[in-house]
N, CA, C and O atoms as CSV, one atom per row, in Angstrom:
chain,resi,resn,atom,element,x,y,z
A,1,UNK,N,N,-60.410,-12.181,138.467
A,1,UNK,CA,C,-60.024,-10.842,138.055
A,1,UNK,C,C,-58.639,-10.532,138.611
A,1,UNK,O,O,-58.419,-10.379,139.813
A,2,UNK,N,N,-57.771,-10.454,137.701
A,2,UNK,CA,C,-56.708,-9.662,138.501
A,2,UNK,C,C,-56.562,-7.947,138.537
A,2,UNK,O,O,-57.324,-7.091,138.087
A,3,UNK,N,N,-55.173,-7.808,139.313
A,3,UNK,CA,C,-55.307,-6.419,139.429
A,3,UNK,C,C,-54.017,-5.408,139.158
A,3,UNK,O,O,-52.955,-6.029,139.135
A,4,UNK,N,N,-53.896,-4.038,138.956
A,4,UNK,CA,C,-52.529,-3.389,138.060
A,4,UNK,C,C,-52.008,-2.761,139.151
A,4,UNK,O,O,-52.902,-2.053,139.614
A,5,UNK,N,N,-50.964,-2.660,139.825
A,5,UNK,CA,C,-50.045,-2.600,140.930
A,5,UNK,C,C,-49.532,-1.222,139.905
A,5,UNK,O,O,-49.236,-1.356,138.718
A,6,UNK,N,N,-49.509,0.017,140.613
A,6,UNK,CA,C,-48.389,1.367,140.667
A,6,UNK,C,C,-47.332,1.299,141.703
A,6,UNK,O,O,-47.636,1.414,142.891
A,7,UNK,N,N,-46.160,1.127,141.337
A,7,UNK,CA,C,-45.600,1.507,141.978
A,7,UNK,C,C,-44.326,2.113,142.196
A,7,UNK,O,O,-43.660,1.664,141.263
A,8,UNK,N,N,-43.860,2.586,142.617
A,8,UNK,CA,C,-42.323,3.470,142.703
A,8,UNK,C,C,-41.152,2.818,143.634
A,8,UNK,O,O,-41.204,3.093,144.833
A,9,UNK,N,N,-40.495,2.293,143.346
A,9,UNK,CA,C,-38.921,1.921,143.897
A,9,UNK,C,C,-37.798,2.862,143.362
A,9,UNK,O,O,-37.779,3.559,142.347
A,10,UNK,N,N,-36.733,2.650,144.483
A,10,UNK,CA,C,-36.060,3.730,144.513
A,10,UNK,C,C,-34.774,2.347,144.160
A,10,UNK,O,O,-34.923,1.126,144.190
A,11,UNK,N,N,-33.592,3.160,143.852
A,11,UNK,CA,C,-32.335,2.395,142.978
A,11,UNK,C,C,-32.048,1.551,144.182
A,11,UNK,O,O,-31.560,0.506,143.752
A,12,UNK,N,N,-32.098,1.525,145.066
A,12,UNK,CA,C,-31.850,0.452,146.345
A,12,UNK,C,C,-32.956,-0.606,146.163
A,12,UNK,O,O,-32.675,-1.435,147.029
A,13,UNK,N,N,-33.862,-0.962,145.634
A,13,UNK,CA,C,-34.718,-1.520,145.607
A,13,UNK,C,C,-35.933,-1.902,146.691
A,13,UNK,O,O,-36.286,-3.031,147.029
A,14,UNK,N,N,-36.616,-0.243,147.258
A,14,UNK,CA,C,-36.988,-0.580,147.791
A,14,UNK,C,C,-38.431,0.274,147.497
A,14,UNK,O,O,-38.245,1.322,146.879
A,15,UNK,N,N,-39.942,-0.049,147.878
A,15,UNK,CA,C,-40.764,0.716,147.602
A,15,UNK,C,C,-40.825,2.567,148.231
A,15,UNK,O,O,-40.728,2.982,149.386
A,16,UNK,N,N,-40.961,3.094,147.337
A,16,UNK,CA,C,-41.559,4.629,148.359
A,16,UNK,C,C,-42.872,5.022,147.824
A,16,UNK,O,O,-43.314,6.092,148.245
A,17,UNK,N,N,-43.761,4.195,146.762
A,17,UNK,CA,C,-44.865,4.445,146.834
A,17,UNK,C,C,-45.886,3.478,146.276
A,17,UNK,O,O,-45.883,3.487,145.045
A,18,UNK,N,N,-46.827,2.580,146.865
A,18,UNK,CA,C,-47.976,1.665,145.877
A,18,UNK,C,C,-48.746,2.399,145.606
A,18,UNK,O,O,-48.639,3.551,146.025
A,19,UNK,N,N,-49.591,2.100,144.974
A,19,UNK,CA,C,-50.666,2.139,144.881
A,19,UNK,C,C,-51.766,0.576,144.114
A,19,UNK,O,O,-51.615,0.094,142.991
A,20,UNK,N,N,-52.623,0.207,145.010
A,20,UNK,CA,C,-53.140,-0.986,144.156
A,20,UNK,C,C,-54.617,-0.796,144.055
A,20,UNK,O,O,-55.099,0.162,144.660
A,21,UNK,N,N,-55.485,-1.674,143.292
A,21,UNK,CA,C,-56.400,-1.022,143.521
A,21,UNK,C,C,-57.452,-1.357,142.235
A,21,UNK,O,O,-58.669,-1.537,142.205
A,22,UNK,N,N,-56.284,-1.355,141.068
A,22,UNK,CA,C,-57.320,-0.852,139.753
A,22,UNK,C,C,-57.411,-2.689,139.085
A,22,UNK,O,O,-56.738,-3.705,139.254
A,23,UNK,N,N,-58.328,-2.411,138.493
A,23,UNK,CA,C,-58.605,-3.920,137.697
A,23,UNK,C,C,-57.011,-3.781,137.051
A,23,UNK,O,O,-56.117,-2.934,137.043
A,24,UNK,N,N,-57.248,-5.201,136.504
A,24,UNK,CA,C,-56.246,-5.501,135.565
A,24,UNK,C,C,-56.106,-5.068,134.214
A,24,UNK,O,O,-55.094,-4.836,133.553
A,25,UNK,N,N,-57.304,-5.006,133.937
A,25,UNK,CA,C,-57.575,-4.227,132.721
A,25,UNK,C,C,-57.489,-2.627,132.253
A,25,UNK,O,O,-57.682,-2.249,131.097
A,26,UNK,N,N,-57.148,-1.733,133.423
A,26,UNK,CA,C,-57.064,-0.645,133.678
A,26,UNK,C,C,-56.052,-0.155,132.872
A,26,UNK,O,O,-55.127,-0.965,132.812
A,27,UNK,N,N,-55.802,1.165,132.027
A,27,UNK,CA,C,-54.708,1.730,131.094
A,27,UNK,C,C,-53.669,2.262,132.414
A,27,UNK,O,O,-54.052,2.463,133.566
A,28,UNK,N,N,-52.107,2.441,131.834
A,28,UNK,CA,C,-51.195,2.452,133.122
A,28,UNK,C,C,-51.626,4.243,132.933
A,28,UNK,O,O,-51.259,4.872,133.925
A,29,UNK,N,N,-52.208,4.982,132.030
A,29,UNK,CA,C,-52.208,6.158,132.191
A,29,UNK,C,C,-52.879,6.628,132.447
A,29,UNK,O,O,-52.840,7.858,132.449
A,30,UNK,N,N,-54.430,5.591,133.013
A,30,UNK,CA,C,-55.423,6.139,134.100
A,30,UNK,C,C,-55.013,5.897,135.154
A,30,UNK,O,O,-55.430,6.574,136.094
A,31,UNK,N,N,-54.034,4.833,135.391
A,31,UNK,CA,C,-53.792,4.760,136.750
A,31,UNK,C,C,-52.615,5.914,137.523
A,31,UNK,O,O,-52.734,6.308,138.683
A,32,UNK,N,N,-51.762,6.224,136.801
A,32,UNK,CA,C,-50.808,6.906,137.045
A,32,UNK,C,C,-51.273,8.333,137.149
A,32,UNK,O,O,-50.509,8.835,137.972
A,33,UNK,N,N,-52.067,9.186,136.774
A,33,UNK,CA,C,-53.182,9.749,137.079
A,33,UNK,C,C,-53.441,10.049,138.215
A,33,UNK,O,O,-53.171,11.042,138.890
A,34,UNK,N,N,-54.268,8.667,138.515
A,34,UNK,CA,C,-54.642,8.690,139.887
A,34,UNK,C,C,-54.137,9.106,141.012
A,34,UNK,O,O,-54.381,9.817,141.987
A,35,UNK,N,N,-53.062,8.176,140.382
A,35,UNK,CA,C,-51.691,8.569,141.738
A,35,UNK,C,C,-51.359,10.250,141.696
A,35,UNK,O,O,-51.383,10.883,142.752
A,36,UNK,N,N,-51.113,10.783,140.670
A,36,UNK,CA,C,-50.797,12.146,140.875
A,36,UNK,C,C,-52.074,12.719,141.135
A,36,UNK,O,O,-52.038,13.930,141.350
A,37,UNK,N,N,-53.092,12.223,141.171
A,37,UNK,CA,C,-54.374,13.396,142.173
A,37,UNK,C,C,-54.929,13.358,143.391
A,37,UNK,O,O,-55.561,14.204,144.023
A,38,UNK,N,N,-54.492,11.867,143.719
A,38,UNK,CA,C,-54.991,11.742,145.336
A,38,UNK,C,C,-54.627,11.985,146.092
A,38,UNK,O,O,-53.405,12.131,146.069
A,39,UNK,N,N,-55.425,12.261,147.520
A,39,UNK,CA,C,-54.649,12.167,149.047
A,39,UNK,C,C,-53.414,11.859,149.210
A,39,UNK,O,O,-53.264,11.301,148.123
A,40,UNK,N,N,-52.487,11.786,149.666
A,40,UNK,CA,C,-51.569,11.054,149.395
A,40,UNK,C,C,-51.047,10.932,148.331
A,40,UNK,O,O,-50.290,9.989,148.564
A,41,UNK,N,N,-50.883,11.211,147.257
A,41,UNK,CA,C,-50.565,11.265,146.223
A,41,UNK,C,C,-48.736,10.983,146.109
A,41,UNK,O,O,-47.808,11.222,146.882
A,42,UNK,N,N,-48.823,10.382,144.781
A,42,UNK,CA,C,-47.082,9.708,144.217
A,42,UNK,C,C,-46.531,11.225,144.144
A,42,UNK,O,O,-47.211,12.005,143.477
A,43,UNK,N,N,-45.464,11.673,144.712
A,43,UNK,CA,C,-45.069,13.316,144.722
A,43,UNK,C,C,-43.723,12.809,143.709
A,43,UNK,O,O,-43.338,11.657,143.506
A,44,UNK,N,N,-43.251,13.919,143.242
A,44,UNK,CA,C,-41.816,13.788,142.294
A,44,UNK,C,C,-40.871,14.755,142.924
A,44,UNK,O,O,-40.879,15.942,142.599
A,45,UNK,N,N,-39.953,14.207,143.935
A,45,UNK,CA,C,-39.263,15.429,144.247
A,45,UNK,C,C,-38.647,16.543,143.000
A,45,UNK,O,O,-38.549,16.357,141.787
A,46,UNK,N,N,-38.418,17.311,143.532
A,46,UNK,CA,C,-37.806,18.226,143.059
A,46,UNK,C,C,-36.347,17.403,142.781
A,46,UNK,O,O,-35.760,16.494,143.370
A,47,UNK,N,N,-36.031,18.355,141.350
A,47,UNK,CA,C,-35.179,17.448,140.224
A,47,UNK,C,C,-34.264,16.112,140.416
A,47,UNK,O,O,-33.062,15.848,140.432
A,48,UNK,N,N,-35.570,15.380,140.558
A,48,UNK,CA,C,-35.816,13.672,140.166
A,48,UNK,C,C,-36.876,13.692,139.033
A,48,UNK,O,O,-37.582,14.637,138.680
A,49,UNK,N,N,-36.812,12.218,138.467
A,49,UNK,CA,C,-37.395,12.251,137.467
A,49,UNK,C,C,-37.476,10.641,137.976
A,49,UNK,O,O,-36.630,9.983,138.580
A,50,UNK,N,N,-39.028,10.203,137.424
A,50,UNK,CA,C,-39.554,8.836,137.344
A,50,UNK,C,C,-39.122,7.936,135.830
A,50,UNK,O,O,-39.134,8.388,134.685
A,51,UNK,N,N,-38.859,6.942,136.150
A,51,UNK,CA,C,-39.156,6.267,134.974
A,51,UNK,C,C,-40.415,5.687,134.681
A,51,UNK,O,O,-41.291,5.478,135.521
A,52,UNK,N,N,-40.485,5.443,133.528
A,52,UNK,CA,C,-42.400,4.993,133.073
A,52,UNK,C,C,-42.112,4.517,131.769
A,52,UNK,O,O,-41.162,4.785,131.033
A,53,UNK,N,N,-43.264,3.631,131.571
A,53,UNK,CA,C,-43.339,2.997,130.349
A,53,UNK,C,C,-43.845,4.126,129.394
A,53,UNK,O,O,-44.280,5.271,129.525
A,54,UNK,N,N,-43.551,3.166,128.260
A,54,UNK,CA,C,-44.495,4.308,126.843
A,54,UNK,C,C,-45.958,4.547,126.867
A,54,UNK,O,O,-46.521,5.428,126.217
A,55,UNK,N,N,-46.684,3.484,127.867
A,55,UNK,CA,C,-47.894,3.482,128.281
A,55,UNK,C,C,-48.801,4.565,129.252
A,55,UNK,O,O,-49.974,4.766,129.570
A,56,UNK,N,N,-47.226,5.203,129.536
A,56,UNK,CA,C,-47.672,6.243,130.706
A,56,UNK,C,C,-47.841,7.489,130.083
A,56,UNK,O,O,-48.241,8.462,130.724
A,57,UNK,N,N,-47.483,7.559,128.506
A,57,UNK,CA,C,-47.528,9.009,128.058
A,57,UNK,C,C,-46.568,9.857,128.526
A,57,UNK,O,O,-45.842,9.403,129.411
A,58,UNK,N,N,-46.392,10.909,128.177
A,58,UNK,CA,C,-45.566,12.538,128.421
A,58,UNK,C,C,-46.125,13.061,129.102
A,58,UNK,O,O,-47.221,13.571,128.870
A,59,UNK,N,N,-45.456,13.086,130.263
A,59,UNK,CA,C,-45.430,13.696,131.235
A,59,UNK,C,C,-44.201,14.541,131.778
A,59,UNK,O,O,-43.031,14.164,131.700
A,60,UNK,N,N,-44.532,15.473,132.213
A,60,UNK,CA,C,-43.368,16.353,133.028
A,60,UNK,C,C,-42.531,15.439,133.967
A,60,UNK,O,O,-43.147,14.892,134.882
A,61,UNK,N,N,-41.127,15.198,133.840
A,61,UNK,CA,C,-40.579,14.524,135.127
A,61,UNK,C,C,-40.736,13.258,134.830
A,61,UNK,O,O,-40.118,12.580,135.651
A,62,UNK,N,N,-41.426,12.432,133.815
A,62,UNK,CA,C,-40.815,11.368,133.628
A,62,UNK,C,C,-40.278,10.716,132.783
A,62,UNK,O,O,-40.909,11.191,131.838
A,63,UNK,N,N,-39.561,9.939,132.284
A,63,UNK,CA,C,-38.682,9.150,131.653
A,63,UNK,C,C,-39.387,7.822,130.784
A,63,UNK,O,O,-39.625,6.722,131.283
A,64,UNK,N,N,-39.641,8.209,129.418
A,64,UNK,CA,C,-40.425,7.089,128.684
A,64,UNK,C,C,-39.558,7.015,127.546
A,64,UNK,O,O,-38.799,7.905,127.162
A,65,UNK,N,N,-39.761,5.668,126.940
A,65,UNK,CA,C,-38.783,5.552,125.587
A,65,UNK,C,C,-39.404,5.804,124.599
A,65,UNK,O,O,-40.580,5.544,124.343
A,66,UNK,N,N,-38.302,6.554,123.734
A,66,UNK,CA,C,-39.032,6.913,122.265
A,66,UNK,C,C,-40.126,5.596,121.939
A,66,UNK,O,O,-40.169,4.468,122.430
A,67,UNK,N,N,-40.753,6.086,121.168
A,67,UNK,CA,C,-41.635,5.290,120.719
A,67,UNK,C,C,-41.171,5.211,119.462
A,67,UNK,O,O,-40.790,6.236,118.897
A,68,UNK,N,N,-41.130,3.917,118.803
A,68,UNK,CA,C,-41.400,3.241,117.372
A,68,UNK,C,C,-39.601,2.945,117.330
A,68,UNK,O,O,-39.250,2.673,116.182
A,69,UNK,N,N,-38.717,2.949,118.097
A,69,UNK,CA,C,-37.918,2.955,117.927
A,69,UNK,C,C,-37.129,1.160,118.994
A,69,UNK,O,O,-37.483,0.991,120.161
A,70,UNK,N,N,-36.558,0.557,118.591
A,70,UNK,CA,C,-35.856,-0.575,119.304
A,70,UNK,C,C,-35.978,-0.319,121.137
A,70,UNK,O,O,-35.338,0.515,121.776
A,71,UNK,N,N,-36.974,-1.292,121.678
A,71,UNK,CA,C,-36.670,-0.955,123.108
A,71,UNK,C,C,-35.981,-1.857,123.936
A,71,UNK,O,O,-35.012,-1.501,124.606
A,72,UNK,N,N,-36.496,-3.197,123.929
A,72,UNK,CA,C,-35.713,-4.270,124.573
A,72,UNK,C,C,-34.571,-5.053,124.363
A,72,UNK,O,O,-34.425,-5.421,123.197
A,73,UNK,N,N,-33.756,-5.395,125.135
A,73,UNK,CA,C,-32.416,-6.200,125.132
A,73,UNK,C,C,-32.283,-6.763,124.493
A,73,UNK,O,O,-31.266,-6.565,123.828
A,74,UNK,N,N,-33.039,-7.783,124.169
A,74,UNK,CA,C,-32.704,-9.269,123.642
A,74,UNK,C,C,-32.830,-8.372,122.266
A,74,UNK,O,O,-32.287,-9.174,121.506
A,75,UNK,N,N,-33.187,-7.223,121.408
A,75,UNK,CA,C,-33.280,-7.016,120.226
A,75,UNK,C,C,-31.862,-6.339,119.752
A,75,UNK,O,O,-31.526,-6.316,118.568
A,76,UNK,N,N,-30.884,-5.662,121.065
A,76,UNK,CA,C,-29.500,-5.789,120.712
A,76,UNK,C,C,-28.481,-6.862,121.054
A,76,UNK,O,O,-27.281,-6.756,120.802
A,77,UNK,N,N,-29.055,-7.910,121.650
A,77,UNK,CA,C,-27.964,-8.830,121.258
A,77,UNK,C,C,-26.928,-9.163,120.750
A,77,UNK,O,O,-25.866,-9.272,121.364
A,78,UNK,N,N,-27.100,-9.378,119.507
A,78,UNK,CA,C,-26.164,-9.527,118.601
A,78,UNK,C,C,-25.135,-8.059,118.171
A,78,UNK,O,O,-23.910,-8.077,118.049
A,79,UNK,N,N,-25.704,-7.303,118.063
A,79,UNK,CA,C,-25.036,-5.703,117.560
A,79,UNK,C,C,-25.823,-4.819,118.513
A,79,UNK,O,O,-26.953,-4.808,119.001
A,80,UNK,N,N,-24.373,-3.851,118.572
A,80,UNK,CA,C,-25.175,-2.821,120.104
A,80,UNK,C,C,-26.190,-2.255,119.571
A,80,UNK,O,O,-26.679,-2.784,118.573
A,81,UNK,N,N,-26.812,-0.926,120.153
A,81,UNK,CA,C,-27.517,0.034,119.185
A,81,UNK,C,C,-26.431,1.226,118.459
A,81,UNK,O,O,-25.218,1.386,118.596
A,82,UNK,N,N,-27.444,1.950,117.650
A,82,UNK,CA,C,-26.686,2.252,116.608
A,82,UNK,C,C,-26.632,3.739,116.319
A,82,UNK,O,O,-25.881,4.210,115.465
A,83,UNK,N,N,-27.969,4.908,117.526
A,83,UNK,CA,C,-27.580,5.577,117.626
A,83,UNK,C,C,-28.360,6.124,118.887
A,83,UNK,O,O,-29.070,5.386,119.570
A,84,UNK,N,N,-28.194,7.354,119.127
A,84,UNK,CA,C,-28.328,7.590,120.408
A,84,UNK,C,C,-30.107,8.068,121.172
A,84,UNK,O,O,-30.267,8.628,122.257
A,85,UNK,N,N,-31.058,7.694,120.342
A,85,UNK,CA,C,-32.407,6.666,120.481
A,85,UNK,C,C,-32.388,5.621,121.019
A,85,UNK,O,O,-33.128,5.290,121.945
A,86,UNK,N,N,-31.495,4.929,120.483
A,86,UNK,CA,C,-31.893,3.211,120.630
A,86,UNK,C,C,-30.772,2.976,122.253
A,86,UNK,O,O,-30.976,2.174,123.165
A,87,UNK,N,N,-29.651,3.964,122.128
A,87,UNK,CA,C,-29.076,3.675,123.608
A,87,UNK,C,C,-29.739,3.981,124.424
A,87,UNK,O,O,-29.936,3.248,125.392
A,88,UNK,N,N,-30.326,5.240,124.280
A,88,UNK,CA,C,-31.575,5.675,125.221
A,88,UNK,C,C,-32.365,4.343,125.908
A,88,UNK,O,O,-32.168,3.915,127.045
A,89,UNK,N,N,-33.432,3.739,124.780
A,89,UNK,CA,C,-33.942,2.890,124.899
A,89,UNK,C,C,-33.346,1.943,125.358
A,89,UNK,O,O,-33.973,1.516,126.328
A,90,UNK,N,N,-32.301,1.287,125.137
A,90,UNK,CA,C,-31.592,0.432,125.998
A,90,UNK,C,C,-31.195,0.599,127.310
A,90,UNK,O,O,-30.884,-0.436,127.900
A,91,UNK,N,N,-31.118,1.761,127.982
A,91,UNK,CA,C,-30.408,2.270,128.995
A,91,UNK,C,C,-32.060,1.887,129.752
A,91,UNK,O,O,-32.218,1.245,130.790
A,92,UNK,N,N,-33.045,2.428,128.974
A,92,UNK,CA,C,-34.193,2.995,129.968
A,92,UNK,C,C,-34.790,0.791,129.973
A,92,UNK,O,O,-35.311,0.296,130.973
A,93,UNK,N,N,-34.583,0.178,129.016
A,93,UNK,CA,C,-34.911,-1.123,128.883
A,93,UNK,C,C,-34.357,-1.569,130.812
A,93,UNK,O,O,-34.899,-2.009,131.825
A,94,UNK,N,N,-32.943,-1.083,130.364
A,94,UNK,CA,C,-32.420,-2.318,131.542
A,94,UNK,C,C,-32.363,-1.847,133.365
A,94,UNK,O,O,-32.054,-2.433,134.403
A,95,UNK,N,N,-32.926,-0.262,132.941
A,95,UNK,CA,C,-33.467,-0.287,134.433
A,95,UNK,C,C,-35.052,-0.390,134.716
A,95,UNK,O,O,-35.572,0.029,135.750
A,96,UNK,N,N,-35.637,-0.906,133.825
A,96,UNK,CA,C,-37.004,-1.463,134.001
A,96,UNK,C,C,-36.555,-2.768,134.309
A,96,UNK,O,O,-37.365,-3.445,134.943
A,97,UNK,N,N,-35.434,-3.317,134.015
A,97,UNK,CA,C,-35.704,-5.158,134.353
A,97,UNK,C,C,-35.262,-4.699,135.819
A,97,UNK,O,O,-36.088,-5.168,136.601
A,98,UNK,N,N,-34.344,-4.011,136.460
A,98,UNK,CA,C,-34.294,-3.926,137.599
A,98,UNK,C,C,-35.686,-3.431,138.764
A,98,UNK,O,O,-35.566,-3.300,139.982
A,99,UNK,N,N,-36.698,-3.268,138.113
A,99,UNK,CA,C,-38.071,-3.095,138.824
A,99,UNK,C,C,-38.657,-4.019,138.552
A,99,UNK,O,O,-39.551,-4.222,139.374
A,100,UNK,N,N,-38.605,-4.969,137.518
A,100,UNK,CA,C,-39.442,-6.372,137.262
A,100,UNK,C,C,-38.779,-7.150,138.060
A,100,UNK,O,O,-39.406,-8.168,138.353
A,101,UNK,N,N,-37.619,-7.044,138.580
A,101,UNK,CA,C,-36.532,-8.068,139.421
A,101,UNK,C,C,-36.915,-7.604,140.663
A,101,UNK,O,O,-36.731,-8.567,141.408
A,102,UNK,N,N,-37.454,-6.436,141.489
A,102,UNK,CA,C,-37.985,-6.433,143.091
A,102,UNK,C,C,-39.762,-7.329,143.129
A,102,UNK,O,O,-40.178,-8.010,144.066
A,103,UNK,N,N,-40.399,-7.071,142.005
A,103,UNK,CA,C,-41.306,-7.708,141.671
A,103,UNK,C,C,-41.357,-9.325,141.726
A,103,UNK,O,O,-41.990,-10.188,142.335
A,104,UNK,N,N,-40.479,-9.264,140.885
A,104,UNK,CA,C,-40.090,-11.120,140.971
A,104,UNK,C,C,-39.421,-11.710,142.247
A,104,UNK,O,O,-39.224,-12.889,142.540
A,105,UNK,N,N,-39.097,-10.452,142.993
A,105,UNK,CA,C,-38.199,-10.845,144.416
A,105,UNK,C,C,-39.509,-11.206,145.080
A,105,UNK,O,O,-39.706,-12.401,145.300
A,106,UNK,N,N,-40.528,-10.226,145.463
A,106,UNK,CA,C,-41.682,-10.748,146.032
A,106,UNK,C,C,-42.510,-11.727,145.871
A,106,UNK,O,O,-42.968,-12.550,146.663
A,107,UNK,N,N,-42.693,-11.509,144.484
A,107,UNK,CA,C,-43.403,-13.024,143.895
A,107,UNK,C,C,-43.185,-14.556,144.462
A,107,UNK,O,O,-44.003,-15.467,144.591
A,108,UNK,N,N,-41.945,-14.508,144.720
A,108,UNK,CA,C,-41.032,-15.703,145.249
A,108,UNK,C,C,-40.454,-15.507,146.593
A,108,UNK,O,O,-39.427,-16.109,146.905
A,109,UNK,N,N,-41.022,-14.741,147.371
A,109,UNK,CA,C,-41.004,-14.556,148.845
A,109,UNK,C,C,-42.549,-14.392,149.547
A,109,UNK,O,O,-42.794,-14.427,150.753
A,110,UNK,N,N,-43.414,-14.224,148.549
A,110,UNK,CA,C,-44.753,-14.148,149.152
A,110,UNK,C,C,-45.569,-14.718,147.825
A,110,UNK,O,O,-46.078,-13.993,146.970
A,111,UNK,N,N,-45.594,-16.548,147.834
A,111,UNK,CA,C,-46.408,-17.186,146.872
A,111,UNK,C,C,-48.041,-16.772,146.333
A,111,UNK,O,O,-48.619,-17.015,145.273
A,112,UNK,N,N,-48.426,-16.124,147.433
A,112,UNK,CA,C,-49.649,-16.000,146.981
A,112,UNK,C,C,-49.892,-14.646,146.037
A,112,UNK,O,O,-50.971,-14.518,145.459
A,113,UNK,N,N,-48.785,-13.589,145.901
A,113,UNK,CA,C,-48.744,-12.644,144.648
A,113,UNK,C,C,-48.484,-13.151,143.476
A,113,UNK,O,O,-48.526,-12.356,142.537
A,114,UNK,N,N,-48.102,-14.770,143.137
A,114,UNK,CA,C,-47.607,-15.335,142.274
A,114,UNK,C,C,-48.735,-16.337,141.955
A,114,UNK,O,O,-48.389,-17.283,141.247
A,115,UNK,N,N,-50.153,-16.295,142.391
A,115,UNK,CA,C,-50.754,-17.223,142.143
A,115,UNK,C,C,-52.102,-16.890,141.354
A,115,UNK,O,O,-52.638,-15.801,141.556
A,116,UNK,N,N,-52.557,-17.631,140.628
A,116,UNK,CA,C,-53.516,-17.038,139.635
A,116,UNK,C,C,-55.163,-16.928,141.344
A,116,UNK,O,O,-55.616,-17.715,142.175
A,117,UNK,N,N,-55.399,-15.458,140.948
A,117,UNK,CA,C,-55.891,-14.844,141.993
A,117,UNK,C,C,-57.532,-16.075,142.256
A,117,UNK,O,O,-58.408,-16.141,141.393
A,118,UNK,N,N,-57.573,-16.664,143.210
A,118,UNK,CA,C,-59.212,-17.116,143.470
A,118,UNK,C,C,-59.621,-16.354,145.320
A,118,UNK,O,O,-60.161,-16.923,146.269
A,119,UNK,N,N,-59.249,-15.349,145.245
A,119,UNK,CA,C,-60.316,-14.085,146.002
A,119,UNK,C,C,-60.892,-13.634,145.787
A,119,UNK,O,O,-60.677,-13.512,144.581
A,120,UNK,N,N,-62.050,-12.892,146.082
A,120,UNK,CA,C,-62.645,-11.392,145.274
A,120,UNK,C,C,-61.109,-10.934,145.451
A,120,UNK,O,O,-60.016,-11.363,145.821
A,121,UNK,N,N,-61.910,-9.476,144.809
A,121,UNK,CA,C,-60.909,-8.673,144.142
A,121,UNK,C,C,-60.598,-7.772,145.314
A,121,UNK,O,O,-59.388,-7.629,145.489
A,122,UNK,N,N,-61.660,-6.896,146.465
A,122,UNK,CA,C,-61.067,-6.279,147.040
A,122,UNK,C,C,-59.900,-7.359,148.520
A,122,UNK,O,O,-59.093,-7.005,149.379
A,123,UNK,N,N,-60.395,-8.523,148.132
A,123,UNK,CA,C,-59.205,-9.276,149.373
A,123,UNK,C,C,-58.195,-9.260,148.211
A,123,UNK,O,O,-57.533,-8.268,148.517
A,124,UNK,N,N,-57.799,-9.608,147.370
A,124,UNK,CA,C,-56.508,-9.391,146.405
A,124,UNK,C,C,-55.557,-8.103,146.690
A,124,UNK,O,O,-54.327,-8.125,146.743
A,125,UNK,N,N,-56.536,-6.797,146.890
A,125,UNK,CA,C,-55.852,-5.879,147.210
A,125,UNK,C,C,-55.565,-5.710,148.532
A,125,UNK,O,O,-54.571,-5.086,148.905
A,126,UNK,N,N,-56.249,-6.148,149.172
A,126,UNK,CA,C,-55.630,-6.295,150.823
A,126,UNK,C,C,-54.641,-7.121,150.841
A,126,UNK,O,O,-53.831,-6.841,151.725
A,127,UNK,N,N,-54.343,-8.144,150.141
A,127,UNK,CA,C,-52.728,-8.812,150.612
A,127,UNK,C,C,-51.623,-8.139,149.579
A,127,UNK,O,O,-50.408,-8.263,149.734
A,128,UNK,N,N,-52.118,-7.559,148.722
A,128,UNK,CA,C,-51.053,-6.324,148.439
A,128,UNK,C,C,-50.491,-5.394,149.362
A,128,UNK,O,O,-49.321,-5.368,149.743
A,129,UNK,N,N,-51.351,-4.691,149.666
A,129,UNK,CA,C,-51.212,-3.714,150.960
A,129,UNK,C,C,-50.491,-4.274,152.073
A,129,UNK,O,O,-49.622,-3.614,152.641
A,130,UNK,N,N,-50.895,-5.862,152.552
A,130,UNK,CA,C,-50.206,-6.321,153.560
A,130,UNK,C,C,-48.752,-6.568,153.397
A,130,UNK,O,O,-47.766,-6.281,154.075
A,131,UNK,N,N,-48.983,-7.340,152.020
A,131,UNK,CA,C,-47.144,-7.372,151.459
A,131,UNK,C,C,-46.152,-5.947,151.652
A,131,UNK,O,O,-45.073,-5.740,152.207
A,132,UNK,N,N,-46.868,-5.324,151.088
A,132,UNK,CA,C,-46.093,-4.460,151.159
A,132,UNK,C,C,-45.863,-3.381,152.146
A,132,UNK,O,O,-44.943,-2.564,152.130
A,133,UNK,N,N,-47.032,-3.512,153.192
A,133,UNK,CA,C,-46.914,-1.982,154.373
A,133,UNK,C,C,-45.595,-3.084,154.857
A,133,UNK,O,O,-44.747,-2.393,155.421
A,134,UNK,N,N,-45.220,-4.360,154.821
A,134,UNK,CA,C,-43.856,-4.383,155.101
A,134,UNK,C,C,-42.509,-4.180,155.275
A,134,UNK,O,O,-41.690,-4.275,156.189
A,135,UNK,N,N,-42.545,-3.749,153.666
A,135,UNK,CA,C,-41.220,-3.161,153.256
A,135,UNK,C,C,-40.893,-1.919,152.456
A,135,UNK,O,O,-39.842,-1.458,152.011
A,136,UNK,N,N,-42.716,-1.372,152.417
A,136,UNK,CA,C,-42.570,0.067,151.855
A,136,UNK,C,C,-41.516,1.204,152.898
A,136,UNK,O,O,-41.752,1.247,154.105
A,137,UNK,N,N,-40.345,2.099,152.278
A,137,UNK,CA,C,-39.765,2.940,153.158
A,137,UNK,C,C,-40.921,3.982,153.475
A,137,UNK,O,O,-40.720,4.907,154.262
């Protein structure tokens, strides 16, 4: 079983909030949810705004790309975009690869987040937690 990692990095690339926890199979907009109702809870300062996938739904304060409209890089390649939707989407594309890139930083500094999981599931989330009470600010 694997499992769906929340989490928040800040433009320095560094964590200010996990959350781990949920199967893998879990929707990102039950999980994100979560985070805004618990103890501890993912807070949004005051005027900041999150980025989030299209998966996360409309929400107040965060940042999702139009839907049905051109989102990823490799689909402007060849010709930029064409109007100011699709830059959107491009803009919001290429600071998501910069959160898949602290991801992939760990992956390849701590092999065992990179390995097809043979733990139970709640030790999976304990070496999450461990990874990261490291370098969470």
């Amino acid at each position: 079983m694997t499992q769906n990692v929340l989490a928040s990095i800040t433009f320095d690339l560094k964590f200010s909030y996990v959350l781990a926890g949920w199967e893998g199979n879990a929707h990102d907009s039950h999980i994100l949810s979560d985070a805004l109702s618990r103890p501890g809870r993912l807070r949004i300062l005051e005027g900041k705004y999150y980025l989030a996938d299209a998966g996360d739904g409309i929400q107040n304060r965060y940042i999702t790309p139009y839907r049905g409209v051109q989102y990823h890089l490799k689909v402007f390649s060849d010709q930029g975009p064409e109007n100011a939707k699709k830059v959107f989407n491009l803009r919001h594309s290429s600071l998501q690869i910069a959160i898949e890139h602290i991801f992939g930083i760990l992956k390849k500094r701590f092999h065992v987040l990179d390995v097809e999981p043979f733990w139970n599931f709640q030790t999976q989330v304990d070496i999450v937690w461990l990874v990261v009470s490291f370098i969470i600010i």
